[in-house]
C-alpha positions in Angstrom: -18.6 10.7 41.0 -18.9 11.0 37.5 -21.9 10.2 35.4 -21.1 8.2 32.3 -24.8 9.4 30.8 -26.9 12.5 31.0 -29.8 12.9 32.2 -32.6 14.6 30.4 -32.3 17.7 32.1 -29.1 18.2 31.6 -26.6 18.3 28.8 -24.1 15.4 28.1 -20.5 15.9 29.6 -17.6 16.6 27.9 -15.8 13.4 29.6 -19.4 11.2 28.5 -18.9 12.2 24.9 -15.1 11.3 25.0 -16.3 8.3 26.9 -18.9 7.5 24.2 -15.7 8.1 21.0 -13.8 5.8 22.8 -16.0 3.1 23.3 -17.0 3.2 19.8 -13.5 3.4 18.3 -12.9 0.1 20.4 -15.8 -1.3 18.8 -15.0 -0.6 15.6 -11.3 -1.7 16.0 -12.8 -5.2 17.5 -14.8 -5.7 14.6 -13.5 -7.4 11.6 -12.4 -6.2 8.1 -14.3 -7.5 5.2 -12.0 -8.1 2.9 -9.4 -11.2 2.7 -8.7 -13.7 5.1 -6.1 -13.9 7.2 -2.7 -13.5 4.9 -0.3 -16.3 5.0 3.1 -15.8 7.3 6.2 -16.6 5.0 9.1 -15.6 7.3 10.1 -13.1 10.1 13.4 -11.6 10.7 14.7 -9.7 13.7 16.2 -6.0 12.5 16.3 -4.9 16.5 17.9 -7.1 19.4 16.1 -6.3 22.7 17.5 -8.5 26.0 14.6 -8.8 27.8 11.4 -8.8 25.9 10.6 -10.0 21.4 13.0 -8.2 19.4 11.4 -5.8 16.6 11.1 -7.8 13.1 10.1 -7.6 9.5 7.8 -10.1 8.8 6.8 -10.9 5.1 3.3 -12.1 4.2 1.3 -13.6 1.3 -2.5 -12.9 0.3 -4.6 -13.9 -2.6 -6.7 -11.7 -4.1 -10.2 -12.6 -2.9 -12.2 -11.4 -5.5 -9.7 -11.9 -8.7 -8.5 -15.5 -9.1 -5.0 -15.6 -10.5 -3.7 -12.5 -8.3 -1.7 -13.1 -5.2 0.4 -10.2 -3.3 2.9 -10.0 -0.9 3.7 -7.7 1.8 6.3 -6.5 4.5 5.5 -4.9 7.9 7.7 -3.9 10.5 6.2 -5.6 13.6 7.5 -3.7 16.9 9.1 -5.7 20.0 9.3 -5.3 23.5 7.3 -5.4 26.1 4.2 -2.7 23.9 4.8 -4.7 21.1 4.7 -8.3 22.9 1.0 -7.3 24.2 -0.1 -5.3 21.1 -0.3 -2.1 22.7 2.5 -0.9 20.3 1.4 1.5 17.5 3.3 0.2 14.1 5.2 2.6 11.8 3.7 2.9 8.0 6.5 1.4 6.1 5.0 -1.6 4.2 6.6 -2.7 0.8 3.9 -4.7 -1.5 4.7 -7.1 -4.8 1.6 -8.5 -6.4 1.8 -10.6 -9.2 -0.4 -13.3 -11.6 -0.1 -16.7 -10.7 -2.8 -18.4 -12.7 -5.4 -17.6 -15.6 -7.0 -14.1 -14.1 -10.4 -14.6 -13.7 -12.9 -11.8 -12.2 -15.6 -13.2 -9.8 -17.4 -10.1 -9.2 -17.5 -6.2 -10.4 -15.7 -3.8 -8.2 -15.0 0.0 -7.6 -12.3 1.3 -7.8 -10.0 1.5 -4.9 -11.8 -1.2 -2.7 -10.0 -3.0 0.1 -8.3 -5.9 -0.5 -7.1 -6.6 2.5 -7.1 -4.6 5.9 -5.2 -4.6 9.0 -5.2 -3.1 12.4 -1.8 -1.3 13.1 -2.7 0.1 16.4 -4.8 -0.4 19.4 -7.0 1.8 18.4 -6.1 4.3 15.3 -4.5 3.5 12.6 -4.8 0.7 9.9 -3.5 -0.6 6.8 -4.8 -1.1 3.8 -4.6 -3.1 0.5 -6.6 -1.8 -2.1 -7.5 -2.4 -5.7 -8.2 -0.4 -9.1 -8.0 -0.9 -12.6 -6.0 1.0 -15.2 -9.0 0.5 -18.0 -6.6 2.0 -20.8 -3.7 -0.5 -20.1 -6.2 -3.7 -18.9 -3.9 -3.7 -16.0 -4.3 -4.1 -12.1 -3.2 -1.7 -9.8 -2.8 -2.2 -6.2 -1.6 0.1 -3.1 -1.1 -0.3 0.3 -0.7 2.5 2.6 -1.6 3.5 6.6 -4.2 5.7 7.9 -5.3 7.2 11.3 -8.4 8.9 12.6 -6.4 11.9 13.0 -3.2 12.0 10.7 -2.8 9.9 8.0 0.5 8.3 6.5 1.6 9.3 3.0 4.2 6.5 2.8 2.5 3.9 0.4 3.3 0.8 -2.1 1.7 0.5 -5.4 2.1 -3.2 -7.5 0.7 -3.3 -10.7 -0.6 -6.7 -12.4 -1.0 -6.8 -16.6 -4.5 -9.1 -16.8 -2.7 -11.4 -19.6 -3.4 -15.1 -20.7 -1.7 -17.7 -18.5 -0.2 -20.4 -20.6 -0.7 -21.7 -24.1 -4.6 -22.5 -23.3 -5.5 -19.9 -21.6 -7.1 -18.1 -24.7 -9.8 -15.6 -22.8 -8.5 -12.7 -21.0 -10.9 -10.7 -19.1 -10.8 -6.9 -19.1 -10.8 -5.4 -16.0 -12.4 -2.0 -17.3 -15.8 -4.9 -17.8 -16.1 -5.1 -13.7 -15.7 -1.5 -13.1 -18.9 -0.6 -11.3 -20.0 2.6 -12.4 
């Protein structure tokens, strides 16, 4: 039999350290993202027919921006069916489309760095995500977001960038916020 552990007098295993990586990667999958909540479901619709088991879909979801007020963006995954994909063993493909736009008077509640998660999503059991992330454009006052994939090992280059001008909203909305003034440095 096997021993999970080392002792002292001995060096740790091959097989405990993979043991050890893998139980920590399942952690750190379990855990939650700090970032967004949940996004909103708008719609799903089928792309591949299976007979037996879900058929693969696009589905098409909507998030605000949790730290800009004013911001909301919209994504579309490709969710896989069938049996893997029914009991989220599936691993997702990296093609995600992304539209953010202003839908009130922008307002900053916090300052930010550049490129933080907006919004992140497990696309695998255990290795690869998705991201939504934010930075500013300081010489255009302008919002930039991107999603893209990632995996422990490989990344994905296939990505989305939305941009959003930070503009008044309406005929009394007479402050507009830079976004270069909550940059952290």
């Amino acid at each position: 039999m096997t021993r999970l552990f080392a002792r002292a007098d001995r060096p740790c295993s091959a097989r405990a350290v993979l043991a050890g990586l893998v139980l920590g990667l399942g952690l750190a999958a379990v855990s939650p993202a700090v970032a967004a909540d949940e996004p909103d479901l708008i719609f799903r619709r089928s792309t591949v027919f299976k007979w037996l088991s879900p058929n693969d879909k696009l589905a098409t979801y909507g998030l605000d921006d949790p730290e800009v007020e004013g911001v909301a963006c919209h994504f579309t995954v490709p969710e896989k069916g069938g049996f893997k994909g029914w009991l989220g063993l599936a691993e997702e493909v990296s093609d995600i489309s992304l539209a953010c736009r202003q839908i009130g008077p922008i307002r900053f509640k916090s300052k930010f760095e550049q490129g933080v998660d907006v919004f992140r999503q497990r696309r695998s059991l255990f290795f690869k995500k998705m991201q939504i992330v934010r930075g500013c454009d300081t010489k255009r006052n302008v919002l930039v977001y991107m999603v893209y994939s990632d995996r422990i090992i490989e990344g994905s280059p296939k990505n989305s960038t939305s941009t959003v001008p930070v503009m008044p909203w309406g005929p009394g909305d007479t402050t507009v916020q830079r976004c270069a003034d909550f940059i952290e440095k």
